[in-house]
TORKOL-4160 file (C-alpha; in steps of 0.2 Angstrom, whole numbers, padded with zeros to 4 digits, m for minus):
200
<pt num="1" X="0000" Y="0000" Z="0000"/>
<pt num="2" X="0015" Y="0011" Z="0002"/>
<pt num="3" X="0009" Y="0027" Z="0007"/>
<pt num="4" X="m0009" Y="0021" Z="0012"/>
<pt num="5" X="m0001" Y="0010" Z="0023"/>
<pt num="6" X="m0010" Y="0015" Z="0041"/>
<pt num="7" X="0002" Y="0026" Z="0054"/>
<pt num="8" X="0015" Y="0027" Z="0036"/>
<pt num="9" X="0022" Y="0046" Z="0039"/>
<pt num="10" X="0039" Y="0054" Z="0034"/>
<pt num="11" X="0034" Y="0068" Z="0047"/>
<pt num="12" X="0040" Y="0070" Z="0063"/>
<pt num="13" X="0025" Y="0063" Z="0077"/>
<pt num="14" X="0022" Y="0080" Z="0082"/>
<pt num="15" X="0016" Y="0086" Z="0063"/>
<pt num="16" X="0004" Y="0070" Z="0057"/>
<pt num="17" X="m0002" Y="0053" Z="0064"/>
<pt num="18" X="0000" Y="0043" Z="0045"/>
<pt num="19" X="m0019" Y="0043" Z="0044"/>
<pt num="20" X="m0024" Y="0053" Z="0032"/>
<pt num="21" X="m0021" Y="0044" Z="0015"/>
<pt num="22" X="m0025" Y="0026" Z="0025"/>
<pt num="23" X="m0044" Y="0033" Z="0026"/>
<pt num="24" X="m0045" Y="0042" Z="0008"/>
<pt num="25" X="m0038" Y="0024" Z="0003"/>
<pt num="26" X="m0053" Y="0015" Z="0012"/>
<pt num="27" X="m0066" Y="0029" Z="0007"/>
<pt num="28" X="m0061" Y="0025" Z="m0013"/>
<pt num="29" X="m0061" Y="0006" Z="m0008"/>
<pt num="30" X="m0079" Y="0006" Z="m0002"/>
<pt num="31" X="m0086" Y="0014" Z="m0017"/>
<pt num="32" X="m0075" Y="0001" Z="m0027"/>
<pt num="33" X="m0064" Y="0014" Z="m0034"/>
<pt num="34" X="m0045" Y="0016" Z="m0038"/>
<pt num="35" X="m0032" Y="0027" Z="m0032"/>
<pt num="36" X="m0016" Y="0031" Z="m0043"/>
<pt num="37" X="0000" Y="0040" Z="m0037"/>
<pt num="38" X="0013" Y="0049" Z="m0049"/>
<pt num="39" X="0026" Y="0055" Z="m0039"/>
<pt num="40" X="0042" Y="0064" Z="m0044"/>
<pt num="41" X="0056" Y="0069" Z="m0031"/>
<pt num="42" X="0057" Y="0088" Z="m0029"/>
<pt num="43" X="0042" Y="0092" Z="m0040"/>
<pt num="44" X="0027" Y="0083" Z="m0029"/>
<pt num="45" X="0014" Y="0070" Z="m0030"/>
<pt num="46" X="m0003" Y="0069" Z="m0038"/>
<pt num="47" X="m0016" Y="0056" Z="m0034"/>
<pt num="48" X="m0029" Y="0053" Z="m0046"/>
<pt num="49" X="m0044" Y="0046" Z="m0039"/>
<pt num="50" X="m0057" Y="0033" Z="m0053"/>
<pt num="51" X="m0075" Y="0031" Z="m0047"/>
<pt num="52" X="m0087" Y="0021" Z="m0054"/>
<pt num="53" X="m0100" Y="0031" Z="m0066"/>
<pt num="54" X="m0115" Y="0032" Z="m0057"/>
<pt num="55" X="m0131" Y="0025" Z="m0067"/>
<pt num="56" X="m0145" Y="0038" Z="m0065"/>
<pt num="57" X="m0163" Y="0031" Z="m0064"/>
<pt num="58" X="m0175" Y="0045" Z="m0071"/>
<pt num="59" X="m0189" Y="0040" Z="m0057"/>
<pt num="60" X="m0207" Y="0038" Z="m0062"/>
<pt num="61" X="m0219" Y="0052" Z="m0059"/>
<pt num="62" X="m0234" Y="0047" Z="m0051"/>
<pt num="63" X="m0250" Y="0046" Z="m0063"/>
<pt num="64" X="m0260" Y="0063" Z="m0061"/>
<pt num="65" X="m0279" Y="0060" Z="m0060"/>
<pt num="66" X="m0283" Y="0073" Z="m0071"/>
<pt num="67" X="m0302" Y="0077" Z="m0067"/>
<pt num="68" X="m0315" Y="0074" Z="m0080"/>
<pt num="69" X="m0318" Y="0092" Z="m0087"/>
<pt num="70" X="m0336" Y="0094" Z="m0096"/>
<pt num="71" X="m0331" Y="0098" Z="m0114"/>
<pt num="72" X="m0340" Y="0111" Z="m0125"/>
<pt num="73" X="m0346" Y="0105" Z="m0144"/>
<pt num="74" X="m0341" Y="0118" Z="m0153"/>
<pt num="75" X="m0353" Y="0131" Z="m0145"/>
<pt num="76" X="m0346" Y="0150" Z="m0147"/>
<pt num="77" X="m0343" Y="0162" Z="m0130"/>
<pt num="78" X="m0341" Y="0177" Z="m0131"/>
<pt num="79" X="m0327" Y="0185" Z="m0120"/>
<pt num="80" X="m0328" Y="0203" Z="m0112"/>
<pt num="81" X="m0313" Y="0207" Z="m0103"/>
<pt num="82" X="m0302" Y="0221" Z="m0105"/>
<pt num="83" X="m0285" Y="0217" Z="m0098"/>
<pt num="84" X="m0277" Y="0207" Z="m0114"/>
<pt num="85" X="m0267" Y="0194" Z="m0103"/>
<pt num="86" X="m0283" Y="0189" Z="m0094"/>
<pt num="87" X="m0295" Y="0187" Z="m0109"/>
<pt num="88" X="m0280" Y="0179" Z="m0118"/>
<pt num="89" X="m0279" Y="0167" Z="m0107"/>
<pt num="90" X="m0300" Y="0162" Z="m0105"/>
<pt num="91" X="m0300" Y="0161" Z="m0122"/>
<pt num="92" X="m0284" Y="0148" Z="m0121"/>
<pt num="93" X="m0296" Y="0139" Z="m0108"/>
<pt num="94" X="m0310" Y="0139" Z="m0117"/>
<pt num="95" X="m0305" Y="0132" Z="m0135"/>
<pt num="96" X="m0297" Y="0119" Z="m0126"/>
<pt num="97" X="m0312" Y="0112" Z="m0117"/>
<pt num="98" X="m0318" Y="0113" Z="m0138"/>
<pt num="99" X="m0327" Y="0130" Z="m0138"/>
<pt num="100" X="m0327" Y="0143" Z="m0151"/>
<pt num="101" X="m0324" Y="0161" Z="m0145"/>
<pt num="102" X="m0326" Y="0180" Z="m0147"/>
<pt num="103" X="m0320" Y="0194" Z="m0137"/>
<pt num="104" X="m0324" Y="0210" Z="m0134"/>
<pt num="105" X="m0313" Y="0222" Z="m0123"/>
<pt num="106" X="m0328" Y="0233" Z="m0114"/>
<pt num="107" X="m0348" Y="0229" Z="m0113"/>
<pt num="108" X="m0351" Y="0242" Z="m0128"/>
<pt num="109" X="m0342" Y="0231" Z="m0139"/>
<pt num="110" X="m0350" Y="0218" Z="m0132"/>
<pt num="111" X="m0366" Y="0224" Z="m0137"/>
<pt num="112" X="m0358" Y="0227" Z="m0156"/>
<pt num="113" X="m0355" Y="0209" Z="m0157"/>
<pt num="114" X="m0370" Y="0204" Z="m0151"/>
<pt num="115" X="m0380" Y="0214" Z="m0163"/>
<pt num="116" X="m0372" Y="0207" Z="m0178"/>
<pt num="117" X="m0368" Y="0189" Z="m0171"/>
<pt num="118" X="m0379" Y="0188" Z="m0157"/>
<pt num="119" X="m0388" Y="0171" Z="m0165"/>
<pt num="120" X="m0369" Y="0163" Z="m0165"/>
<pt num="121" X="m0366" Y="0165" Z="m0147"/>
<pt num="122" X="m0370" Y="0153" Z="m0134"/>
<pt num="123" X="m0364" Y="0161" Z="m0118"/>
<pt num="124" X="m0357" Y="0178" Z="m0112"/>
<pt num="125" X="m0341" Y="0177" Z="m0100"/>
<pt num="126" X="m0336" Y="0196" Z="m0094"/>
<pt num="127" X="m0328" Y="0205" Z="m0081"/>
<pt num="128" X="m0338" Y="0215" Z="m0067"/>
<pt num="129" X="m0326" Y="0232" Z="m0070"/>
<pt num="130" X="m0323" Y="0238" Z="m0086"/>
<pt num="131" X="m0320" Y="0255" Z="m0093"/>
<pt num="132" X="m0336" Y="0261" Z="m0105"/>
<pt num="133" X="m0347" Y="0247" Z="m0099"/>
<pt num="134" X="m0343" Y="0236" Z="m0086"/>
<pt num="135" X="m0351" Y="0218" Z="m0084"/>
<pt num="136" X="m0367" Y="0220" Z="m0075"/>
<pt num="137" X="m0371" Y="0235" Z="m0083"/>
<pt num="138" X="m0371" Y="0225" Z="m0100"/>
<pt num="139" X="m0381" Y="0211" Z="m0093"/>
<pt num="140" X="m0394" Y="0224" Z="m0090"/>
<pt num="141" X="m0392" Y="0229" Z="m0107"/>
<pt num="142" X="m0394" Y="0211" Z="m0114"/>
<pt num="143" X="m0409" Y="0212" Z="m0104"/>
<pt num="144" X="m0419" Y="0227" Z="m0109"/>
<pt num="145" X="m0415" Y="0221" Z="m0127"/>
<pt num="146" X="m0423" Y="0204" Z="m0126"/>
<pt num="147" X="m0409" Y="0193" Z="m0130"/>
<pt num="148" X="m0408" Y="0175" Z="m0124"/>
<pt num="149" X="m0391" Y="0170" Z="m0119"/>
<pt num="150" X="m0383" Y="0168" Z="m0102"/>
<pt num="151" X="m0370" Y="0177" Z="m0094"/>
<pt num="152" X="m0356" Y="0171" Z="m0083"/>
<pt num="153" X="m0348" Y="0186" Z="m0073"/>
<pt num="154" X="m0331" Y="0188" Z="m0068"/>
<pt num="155" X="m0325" Y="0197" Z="m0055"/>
<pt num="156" X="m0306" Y="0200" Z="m0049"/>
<pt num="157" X="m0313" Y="0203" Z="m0029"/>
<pt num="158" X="m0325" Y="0195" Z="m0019"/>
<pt num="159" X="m0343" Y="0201" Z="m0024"/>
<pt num="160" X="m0355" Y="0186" Z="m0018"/>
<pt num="161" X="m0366" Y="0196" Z="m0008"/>
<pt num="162" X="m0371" Y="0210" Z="m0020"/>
<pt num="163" X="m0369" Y="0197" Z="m0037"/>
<pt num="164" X="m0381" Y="0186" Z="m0025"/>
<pt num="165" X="m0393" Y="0203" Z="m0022"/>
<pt num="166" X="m0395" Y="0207" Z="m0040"/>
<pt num="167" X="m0400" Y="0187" Z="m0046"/>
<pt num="168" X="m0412" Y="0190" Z="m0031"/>
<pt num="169" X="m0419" Y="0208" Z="m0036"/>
<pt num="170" X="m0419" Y="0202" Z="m0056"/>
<pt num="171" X="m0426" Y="0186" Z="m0057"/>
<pt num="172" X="m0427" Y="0186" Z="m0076"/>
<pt num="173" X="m0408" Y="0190" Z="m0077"/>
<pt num="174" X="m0399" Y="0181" Z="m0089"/>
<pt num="175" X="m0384" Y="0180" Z="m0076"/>
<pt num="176" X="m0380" Y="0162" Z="m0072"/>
<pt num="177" X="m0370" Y="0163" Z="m0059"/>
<pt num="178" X="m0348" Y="0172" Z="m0055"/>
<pt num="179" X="m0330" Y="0167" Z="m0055"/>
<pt num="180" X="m0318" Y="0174" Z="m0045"/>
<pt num="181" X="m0302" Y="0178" Z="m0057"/>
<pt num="182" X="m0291" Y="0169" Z="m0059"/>
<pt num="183" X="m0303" Y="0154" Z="m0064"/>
<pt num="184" X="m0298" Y="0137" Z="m0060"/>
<pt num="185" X="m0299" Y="0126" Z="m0077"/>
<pt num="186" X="m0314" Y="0114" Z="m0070"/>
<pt num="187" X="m0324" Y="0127" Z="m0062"/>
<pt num="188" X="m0324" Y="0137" Z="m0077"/>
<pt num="189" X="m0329" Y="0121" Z="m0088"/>
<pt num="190" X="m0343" Y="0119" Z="m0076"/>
<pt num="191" X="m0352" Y="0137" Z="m0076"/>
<pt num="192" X="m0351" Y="0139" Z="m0095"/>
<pt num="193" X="m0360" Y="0120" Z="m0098"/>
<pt num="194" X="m0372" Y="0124" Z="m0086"/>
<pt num="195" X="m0374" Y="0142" Z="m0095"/>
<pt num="196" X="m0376" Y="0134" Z="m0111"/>
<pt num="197" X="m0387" Y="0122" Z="m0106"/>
<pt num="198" X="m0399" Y="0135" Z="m0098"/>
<pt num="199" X="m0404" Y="0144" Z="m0113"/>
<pt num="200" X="m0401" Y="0130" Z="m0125"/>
């Protein structure tokens, strides 16, 4: 073993106890490794130390139990929400639970859309607060002009009380029923079927 040798030392007792390669040399040994030594008189010694490779096991992910989302077939929604990045990502939700969309940044344009496309759309999905015409103010709208298509509010602050106050004081509403933004995936699947489903 040479210099592994245990209690091997060319210092003086005072300076080392001849221990410290013997354990390197049984560390390398219990992971079935290998030591070489190149040693040159003046200039030093070098040990290089061989490992075994390490196999790496990619470990299996647990299956998700995704759950069973209720699918559209093909109806249209028509998204009201100004800020882009939200009505961007609805309209992502929506057409992959297989529903066509529209959007409309503002009730007014709403309104414009339903005007020419009104017979196309199945359901209305809008924000409470909008500038120009915000969310109830164009279900009231909808309303007074007759037209037959449920609307799912959207709202980025808790509301319940006076969203549940104005279904109670307008029982003819179109509304269906809110969201609090962001909206999960199955809870938004859920509300727009049921909308649909109301005025089919």
């Amino acid at each position: 073993m040479g210099g592994f040798e245990p209690f091997f030392t060319t210092k003086s007792p005072a300076e080392g106890t001849g221990l410290g390669l013997a354990q390197v040399h049984g560390i390398v040994m219990q992971h079935e490794g290998h030591i070489d030594i190149h040693s040159q008189v003046g200039r030093g010694t070098t040990f290089v130390i061989y490992l075994p490779a390490l196999q790496i096991y990619q470990p299996e992910l647990p299956a998700m139990n995704l759950p069973d989302l209720v699918g559209g077939r093909g109806e249209t929604i028509l998204v009201v929400e100004d800020s882009e990045p939200t009505r961007q990502a609805l309209v992502a939700s929506l057409e992959e639970l297989n529903y066509g969309t529209l959007e409309a940044v503002n009730g007014r344009e709403a309104l414009d859309i339903l005007e020419q496309r009104g017979d196309e759309i199945g359901l209305v999905l809008s924000d409470v607060v909008m500038p120009g015409m915000g969310g109830i103010a164009l279900l009231r709208s909808m309303k007074a002009q007759g037209y037959r298509i449920g609307v799912v509010l959207l709202t980025g602050h808790p509301l319940e009380r006076e969203l549940e106050d104005l279904q109670f004081q307008e029982p003819d509403s179109p509304l269906i029923g809110w969201l609090l933004k962001p909206a999960g995936l199955e809870q938004l699947a859920d509300i727009v079927a049921q909308g649909i489903e109301a005025f089919r």
